[in-house]
LOKE-736972 format. One line per field, with one value per residue (C-alpha): residue number from 1; x, y, z; chain. Coordinates in steps of 0.001 Angstrom, whole numbers, plus 500000, padded with zeros to 6 digits. Example, Ala and Ser with C-alpha at 12.3 -4.5 7.8 and 13.67 -1.06 7.14 Angstrom:
% residues 2
resi = c(1|2)
east = c(512300|513670)
north = c(495500|498940)
up = c(507800|507140)
chain = c(A|A)
% end
This chain:
% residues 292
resi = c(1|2|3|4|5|6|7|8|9|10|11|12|13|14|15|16|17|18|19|20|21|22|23|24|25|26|27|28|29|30|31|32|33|34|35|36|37|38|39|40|41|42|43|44|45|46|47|48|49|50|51|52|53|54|55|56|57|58|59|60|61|62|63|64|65|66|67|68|69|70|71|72|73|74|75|76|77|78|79|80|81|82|83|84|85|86|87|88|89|90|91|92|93|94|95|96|97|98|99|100|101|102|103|104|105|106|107|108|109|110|111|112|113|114|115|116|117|118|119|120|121|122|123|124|125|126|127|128|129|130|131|132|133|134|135|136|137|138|139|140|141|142|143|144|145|146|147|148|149|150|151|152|153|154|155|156|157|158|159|160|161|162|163|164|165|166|167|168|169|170|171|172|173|174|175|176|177|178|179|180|181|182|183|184|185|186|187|188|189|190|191|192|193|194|195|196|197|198|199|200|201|202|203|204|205|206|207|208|209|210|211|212|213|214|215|216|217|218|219|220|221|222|223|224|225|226|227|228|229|230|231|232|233|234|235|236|237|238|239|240|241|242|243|244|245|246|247|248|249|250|251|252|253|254|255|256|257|258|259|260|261|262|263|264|265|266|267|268|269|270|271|272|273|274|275|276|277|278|279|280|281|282|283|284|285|286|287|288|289|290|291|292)
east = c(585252|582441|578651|576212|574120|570262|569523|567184|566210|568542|571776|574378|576787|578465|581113|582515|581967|586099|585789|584145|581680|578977|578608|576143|574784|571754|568843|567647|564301|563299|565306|566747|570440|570455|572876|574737|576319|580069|580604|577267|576410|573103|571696|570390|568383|567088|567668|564739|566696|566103|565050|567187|570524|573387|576566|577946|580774|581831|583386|586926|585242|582292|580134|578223|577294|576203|574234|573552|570226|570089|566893|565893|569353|570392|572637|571193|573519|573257|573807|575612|574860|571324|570852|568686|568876|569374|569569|568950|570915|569840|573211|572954|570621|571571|573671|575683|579343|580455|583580|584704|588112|591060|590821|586522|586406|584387|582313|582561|579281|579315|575959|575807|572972|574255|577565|579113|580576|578825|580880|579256|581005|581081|580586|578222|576569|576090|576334|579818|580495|579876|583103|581957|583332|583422|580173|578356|580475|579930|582554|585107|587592|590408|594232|595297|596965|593305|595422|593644|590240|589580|586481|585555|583792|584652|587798|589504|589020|592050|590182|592954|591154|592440|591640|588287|589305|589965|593187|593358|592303|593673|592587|591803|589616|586106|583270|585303|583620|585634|588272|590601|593968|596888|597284|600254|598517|601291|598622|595173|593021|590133|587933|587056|583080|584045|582242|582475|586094|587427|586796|590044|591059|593953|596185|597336|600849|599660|602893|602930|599104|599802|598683|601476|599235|595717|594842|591700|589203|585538|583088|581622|584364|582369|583808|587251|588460|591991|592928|594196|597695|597745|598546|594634|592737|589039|587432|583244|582292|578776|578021|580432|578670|582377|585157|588484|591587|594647|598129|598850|602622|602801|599693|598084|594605|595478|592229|588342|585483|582212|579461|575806|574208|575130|577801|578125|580013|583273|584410|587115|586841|589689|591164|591560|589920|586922|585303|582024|579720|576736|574561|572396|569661|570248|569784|572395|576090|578385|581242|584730|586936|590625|592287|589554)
north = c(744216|746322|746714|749235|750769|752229|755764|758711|758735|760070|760840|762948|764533|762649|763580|762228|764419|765282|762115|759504|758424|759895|760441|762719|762070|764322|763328|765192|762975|763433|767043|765523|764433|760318|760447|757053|755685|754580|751995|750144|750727|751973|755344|755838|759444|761594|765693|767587|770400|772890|772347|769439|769482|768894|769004|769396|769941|769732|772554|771602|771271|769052|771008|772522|770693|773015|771783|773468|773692|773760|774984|776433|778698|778083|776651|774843|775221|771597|771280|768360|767093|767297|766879|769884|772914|775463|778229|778829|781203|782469|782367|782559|780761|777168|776883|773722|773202|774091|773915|775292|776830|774725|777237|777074|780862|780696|778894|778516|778255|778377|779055|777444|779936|783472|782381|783653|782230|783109|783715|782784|783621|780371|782227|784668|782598|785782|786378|788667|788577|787635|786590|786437|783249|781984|780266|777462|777067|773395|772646|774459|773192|774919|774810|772995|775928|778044|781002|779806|778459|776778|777120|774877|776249|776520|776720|776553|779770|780531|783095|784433|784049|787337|789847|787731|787860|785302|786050|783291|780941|777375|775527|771938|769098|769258|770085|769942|769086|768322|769236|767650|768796|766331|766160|768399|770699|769752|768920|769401|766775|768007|765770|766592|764860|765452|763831|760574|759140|762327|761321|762499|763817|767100|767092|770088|771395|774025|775529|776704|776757|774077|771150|768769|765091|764175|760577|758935|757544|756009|757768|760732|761426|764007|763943|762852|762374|761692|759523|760947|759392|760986|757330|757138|759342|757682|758742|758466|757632|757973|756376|753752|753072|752532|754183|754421|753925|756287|755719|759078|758511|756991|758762|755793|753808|750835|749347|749649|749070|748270|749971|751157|752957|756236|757445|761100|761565|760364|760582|758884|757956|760269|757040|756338|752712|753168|755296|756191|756435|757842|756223|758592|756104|752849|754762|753748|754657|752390|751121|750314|748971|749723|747085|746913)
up = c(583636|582853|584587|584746|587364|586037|586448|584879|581575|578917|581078|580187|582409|585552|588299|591202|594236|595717|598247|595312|597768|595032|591734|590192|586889|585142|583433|580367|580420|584328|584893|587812|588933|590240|593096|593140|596430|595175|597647|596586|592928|592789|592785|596286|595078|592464|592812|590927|589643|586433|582700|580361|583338|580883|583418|586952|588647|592457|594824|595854|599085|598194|599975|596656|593263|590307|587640|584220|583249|578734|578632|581624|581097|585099|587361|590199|593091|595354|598997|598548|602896|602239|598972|597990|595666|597519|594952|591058|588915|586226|583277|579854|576942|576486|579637|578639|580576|584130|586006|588803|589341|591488|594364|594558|594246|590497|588693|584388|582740|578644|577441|573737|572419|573388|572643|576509|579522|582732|585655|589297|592336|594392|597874|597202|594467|592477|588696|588365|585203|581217|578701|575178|572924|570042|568449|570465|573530|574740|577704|579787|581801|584375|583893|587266|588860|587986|585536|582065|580990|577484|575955|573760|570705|567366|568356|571977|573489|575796|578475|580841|584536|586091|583240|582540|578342|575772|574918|571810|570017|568873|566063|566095|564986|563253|566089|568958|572366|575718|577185|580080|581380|582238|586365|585635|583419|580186|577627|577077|575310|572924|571315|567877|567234|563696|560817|559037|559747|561207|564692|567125|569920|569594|571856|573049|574612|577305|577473|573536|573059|569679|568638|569032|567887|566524|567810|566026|568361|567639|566171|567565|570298|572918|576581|577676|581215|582287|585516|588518|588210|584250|582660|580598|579167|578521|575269|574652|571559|570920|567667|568360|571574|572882|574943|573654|576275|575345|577284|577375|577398|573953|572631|571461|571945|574015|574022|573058|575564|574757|576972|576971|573772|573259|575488|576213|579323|581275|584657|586931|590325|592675|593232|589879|590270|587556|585133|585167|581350|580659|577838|576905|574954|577090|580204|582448|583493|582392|585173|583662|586089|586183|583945|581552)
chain = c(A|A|A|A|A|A|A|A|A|A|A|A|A|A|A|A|A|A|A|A|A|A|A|A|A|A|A|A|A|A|A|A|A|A|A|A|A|A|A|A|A|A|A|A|A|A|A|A|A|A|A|A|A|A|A|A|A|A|A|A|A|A|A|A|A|A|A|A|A|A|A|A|A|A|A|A|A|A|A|A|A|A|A|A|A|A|A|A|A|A|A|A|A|A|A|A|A|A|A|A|A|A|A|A|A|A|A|A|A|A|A|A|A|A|A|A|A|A|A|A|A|A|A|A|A|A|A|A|A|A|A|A|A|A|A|A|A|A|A|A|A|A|A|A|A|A|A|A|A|A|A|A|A|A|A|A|A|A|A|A|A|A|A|A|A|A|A|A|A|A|A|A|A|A|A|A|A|A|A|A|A|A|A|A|A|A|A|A|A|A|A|A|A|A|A|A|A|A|A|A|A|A|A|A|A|A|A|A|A|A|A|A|A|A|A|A|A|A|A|A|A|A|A|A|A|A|A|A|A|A|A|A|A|A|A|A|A|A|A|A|A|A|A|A|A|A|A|A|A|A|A|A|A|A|A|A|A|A|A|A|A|A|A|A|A|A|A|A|A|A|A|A|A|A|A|A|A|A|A|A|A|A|A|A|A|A|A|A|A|A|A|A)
% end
């Protein structure tokens, strides 16, 4: 079953914070981030925070939420107990994607104008260092044991975590956009926005840095989360206005959910019991319940 649960205007990135008693979702039309309360389906706040907030990610912790800030080009670093900003960093133009590394020592920030990834050290909350990519970095995610970063770009940028370089490249679909890891860090899935009827999602074998399938999805694939126990990976498609269910062991789409307009983000609950979608023009988040 699905339902949805009202929040700022024009959402677009959502996570769950390490417990899943809150999710986070930001608000291109209101620049804030609508905290919603897990256990009762409604968002409870509304974080002001920078200038069109894109993404955000959670310490390992959950003490610390950063948000990326498009236009603004900052992270605003959230004290997660109260519920306030407590600092903003200034990254690169267009900040777009965050993650932060397994062991909470960095945060990943691509910045889709200057074409770099920003590098914020979680405890100090300074700036330490710049990686250039490849052409209009959009997302970023962390192998599971923190060694490698993709970038996704025009490519996948592989950026080794202890030099600080991209040390390759992978080809995959047209317009790639997200990224998630497998729980055991095996395969990467990409989602490839693509153009008319080239809508897919690569998947990648981590171990060899290839392609190894190309599933199609709906139309306009953008952000792909995987759940916790690494049986379904869930697809947005924002054209489509759909999500597409993958059983990651065969590699095929199992099923196709209807939600709100314009879906742009994906997240899963730690438990694994829902997923969480942003619809960008309805409004709201979309709730799909395990089983769906």
């Amino acid at each position: 079953m699905t339902s949805t649960i009202r929040v700022g205007p024009n959402p677009v990135g959502v996570a769950f914070s390490p417990d899943g008693s809150k999710a986070y979702v930001t608000s291109h039309g209101s620049d804030t981030v609508s905290v919603i309360d897990v256990a009762s389906g409604t968002a409870s706040s509304a974080i002001p925070v920078g200038d069109a907030p894109t993404s955000v990610a959670f310490t390992p912790d959950g003490s610390k939420a950063y948000v990326t800030n498009q236009i603004s080009g900052t992270v605003s670093v959230v004290d997660v107990a109260s519920g306030t900003v407590t600092s903003t960093i200034p990254v690169g133009d267009g900040a777009y994607g965050v993650a932060v590394s397994p062991d909470g020592s960095k945060a990943y920030v691509t910045n889709n104008r200057s074409d770099t990834v920003s590098v914020i050290k979680v405890l100090s909350g300074a700036l330490t260092s710049t990686i250039p990519v490849s052409a209009i970095p959009r997302n970023v995610a962390f192998t599971p044991d923190g060694l490698k970063a993709y970038v996704i770009s025009s490519g996948v940028d592989v950026i080794d975590v202890a030099s600080g370089t991209v040390i390759s490249t992978i080809s995959v679909g047209q317009n790639p956009f997200g990224v998630v890891f497998t729980p055991d860090g095996s395969k990467a899935y990409v989602t490839n926005f693509g153009s008319s009827g080239t809508h897919t999602v690569s998947v990648i074998d981590a171990a060899s840095g290839t392609v190894r399938s190309t599933i199609p999805v709906g139309s306009g694939s953008m952000n792909v989360a995987i759940t916790p126990d690494g049986s379904t990976a869930y697809v947005a498609n924002y054209f489509s206005h759909t999500v597409s269910a993958i059983d990651v062991a065969s590699g095929s789409v199992t099923s196709t959910i209807p939600v709100g307009l314009g879906p742009v983000d994906v997240a899963v609950t730690p438990r694994g019991s829902a997923a969480y979608v942003t619809s960008n023009t309805s409004g709201v988040v979309s709730v799909i319940r395990q089983g769906t």
